[in-house]
PDB file as gemmi writes it, atoms N, CA and C in Angstrom:
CRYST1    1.000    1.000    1.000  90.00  90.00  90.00 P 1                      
ATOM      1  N   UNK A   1     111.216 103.436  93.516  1.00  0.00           N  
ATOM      2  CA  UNK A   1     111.254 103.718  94.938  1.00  0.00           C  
ATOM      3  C   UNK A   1     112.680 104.108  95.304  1.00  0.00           C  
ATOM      4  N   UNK A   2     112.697 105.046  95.857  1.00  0.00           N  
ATOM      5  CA  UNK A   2     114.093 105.561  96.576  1.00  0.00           C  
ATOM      6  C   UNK A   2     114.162 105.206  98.013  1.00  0.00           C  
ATOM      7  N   UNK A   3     115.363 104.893  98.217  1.00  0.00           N  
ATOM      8  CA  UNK A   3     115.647 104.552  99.921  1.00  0.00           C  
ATOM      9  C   UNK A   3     116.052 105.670 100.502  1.00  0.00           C  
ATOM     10  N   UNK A   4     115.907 106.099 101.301  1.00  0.00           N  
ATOM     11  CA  UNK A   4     117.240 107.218 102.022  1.00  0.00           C  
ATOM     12  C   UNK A   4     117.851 106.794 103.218  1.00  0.00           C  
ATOM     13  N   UNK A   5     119.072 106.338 104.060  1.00  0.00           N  
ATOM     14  CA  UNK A   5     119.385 105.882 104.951  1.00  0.00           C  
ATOM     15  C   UNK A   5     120.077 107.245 105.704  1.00  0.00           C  
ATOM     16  N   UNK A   6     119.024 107.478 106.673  1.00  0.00           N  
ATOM     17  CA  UNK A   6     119.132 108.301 108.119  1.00  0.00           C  
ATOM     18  C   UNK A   6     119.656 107.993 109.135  1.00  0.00           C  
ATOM     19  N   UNK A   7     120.778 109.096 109.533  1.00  0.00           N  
ATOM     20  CA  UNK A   7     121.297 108.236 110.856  1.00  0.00           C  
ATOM     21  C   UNK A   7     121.823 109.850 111.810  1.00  0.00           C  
ATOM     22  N   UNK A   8     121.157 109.754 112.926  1.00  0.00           N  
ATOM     23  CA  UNK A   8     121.290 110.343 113.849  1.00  0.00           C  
ATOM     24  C   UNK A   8     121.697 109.924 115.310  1.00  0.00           C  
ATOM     25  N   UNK A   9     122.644 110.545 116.328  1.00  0.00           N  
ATOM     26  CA  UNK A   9     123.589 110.138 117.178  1.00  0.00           C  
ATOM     27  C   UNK A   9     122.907 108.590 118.084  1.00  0.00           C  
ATOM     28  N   UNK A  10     121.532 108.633 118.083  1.00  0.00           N  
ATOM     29  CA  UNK A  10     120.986 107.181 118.845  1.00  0.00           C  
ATOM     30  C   UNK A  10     120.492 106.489 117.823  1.00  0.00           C  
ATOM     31  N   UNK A  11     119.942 106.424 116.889  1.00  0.00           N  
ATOM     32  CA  UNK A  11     119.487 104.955 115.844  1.00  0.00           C  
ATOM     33  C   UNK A  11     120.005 105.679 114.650  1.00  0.00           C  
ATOM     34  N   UNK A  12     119.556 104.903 113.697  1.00  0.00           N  
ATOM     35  CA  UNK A  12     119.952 104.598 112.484  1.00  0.00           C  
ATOM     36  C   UNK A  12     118.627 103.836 111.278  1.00  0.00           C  
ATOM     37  N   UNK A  13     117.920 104.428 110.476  1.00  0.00           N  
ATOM     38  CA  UNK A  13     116.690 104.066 110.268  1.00  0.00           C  
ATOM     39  C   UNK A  13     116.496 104.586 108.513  1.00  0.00           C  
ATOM     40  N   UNK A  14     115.631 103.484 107.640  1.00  0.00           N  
ATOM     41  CA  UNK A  14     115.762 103.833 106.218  1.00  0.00           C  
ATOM     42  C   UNK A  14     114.226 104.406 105.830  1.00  0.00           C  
ATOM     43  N   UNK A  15     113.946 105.654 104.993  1.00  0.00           N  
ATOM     44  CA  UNK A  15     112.835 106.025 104.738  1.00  0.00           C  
ATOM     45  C   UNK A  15     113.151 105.756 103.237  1.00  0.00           C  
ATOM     46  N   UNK A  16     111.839 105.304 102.983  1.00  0.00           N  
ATOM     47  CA  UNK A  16     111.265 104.778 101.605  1.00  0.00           C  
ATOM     48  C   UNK A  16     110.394 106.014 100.949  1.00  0.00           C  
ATOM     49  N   UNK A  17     110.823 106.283  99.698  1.00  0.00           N  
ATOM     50  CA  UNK A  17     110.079 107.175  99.075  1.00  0.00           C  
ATOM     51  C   UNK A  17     109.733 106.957  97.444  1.00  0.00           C  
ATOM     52  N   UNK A  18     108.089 107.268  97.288  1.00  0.00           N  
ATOM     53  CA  UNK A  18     108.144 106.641  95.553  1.00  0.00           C  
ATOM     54  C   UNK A  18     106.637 106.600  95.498  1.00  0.00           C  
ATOM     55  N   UNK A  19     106.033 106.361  94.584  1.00  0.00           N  
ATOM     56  CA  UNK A  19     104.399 106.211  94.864  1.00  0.00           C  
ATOM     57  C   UNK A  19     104.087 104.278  95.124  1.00  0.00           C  
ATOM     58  N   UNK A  20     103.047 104.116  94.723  1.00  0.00           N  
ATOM     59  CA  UNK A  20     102.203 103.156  95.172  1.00  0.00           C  
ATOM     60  C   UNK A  20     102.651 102.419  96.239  1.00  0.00           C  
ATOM     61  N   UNK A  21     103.339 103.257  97.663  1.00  0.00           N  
ATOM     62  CA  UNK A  21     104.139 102.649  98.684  1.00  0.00           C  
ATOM     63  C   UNK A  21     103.278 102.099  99.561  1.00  0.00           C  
ATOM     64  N   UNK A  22     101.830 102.696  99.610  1.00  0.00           N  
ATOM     65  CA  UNK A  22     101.178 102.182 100.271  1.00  0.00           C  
ATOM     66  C   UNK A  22     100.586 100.731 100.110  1.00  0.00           C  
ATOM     67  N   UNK A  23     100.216 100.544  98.831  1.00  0.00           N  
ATOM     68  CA  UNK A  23     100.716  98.887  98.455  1.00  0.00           C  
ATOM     69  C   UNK A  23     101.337  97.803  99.033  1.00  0.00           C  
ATOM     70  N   UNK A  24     102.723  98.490  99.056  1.00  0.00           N  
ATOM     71  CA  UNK A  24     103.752  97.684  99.624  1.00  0.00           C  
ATOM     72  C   UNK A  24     104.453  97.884 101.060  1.00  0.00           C  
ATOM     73  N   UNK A  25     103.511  98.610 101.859  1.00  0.00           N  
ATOM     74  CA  UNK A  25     103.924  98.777 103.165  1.00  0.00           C  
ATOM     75  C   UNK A  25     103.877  97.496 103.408  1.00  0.00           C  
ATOM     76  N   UNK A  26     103.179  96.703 103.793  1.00  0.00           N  
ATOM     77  CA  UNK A  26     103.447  95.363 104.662  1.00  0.00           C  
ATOM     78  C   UNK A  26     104.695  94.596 104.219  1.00  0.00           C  
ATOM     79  N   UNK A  27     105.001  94.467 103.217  1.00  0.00           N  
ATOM     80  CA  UNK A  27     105.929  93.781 102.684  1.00  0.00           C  
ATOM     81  C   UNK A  27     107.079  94.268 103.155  1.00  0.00           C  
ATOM     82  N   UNK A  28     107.319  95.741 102.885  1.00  0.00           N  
ATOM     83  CA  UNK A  28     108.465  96.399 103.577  1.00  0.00           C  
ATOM     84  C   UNK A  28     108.662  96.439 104.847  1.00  0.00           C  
ATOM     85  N   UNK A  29     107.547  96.856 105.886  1.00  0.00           N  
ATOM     86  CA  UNK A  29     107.447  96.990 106.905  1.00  0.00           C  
ATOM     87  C   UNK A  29     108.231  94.972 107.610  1.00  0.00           C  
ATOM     88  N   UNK A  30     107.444  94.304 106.822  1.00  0.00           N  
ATOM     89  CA  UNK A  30     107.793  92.488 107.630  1.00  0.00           C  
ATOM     90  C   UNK A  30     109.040  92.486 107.124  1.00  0.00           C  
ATOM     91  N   UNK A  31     109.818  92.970 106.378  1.00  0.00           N  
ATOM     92  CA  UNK A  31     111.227  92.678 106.158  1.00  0.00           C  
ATOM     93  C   UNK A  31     112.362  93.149 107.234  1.00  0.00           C  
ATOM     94  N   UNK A  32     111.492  94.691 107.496  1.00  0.00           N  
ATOM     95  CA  UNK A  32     112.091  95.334 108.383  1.00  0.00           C  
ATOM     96  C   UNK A  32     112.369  94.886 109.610  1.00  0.00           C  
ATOM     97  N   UNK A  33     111.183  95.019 110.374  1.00  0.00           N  
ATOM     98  CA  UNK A  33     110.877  94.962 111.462  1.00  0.00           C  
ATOM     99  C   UNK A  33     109.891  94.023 112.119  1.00  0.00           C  
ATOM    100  N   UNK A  34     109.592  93.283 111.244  1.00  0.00           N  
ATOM    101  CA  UNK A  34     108.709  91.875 111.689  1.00  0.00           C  
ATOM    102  C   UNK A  34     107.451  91.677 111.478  1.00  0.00           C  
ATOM    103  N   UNK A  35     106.706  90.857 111.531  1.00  0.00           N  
ATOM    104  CA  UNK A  35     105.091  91.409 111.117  1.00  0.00           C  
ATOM    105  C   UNK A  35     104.816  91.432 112.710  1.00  0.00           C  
ATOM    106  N   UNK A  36     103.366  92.684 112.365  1.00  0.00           N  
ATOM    107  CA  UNK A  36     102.649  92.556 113.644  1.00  0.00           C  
ATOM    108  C   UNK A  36     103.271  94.082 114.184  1.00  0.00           C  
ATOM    109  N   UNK A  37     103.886  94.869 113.550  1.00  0.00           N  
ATOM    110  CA  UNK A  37     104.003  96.243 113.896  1.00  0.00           C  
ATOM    111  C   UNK A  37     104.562  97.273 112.598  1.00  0.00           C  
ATOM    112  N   UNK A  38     103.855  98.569 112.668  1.00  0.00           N  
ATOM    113  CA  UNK A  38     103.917  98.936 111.411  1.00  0.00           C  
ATOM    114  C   UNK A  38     104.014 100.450 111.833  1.00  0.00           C  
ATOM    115  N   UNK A  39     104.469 101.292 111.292  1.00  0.00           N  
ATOM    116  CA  UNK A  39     104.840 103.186 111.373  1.00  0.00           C  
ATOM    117  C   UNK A  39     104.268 103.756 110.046  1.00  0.00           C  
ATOM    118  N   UNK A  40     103.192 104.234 109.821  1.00  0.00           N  
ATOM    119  CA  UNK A  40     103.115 105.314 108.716  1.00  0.00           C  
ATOM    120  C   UNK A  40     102.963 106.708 109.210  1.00  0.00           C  
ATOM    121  N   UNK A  41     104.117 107.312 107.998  1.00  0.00           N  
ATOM    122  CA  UNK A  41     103.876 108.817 108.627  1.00  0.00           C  
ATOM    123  C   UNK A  41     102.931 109.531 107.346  1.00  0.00           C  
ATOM    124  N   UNK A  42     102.488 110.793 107.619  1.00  0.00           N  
ATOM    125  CA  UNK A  42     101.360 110.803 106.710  1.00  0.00           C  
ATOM    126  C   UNK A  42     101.270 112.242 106.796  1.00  0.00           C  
ATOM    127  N   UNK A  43      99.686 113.322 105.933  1.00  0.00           N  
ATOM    128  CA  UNK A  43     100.110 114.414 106.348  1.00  0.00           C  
ATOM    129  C   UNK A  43      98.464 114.457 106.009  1.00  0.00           C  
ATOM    130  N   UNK A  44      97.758 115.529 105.939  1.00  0.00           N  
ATOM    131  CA  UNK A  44      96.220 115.745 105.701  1.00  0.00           C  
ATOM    132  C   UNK A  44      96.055 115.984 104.416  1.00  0.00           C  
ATOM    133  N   UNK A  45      97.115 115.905 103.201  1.00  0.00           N  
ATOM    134  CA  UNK A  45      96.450 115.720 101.835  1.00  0.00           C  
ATOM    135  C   UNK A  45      96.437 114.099 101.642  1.00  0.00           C  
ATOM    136  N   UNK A  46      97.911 113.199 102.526  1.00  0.00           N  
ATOM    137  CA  UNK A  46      97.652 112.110 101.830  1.00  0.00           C  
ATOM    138  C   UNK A  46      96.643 111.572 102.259  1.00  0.00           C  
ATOM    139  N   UNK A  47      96.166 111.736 103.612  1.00  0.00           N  
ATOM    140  CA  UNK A  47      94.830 111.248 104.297  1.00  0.00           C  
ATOM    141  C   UNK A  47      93.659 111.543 103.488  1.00  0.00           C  
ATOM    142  N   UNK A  48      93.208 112.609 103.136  1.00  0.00           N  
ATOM    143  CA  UNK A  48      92.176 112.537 102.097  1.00  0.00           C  
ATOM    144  C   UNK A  48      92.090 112.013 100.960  1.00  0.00           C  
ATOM    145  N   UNK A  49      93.740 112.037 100.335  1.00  0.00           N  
ATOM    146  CA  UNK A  49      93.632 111.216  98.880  1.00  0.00           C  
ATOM    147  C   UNK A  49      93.728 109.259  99.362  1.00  0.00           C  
ATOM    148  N   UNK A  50      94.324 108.958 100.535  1.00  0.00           N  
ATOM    149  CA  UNK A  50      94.183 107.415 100.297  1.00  0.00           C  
ATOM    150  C   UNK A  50      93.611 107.041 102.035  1.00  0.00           C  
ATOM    151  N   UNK A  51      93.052 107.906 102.915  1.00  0.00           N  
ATOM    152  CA  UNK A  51      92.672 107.210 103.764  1.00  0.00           C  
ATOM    153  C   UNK A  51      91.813 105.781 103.761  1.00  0.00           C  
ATOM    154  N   UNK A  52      90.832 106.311 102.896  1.00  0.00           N  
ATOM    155  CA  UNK A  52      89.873 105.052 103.128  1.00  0.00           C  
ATOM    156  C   UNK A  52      90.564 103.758 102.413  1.00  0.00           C  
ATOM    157  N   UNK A  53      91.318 103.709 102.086  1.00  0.00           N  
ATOM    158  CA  UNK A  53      92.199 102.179 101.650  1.00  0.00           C  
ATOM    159  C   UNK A  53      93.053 101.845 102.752  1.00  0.00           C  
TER     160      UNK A  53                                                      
END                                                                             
């Protein structure tokens, strides 16, 4: 998994890149930012290859 740390003139924010991330979204996501709120960004191939999980 690769990190990339983004930072533009109002926040400052890390995108995660690598496979089986979807796995480990929660884990990443509750470290981050707490449980109980979550951001996936996505596109219409990954939706067909892993929506239904």
């Amino acid at each position: 998994m690769k990190k990339v740390h983004i930072r533009t003139p109002s926040k400052q924010y890390d995108v995660y890149i690598g496979s089986s991330l979807l796995e480990k979204a929660g884990r990443l996501s509750a470290n981050i930012i707490g449980v109980g709120k979550v951001a996936i960004v996505t596109d219409d191939i990954v939706d067909r290859l892993y929506a239904s999980r």
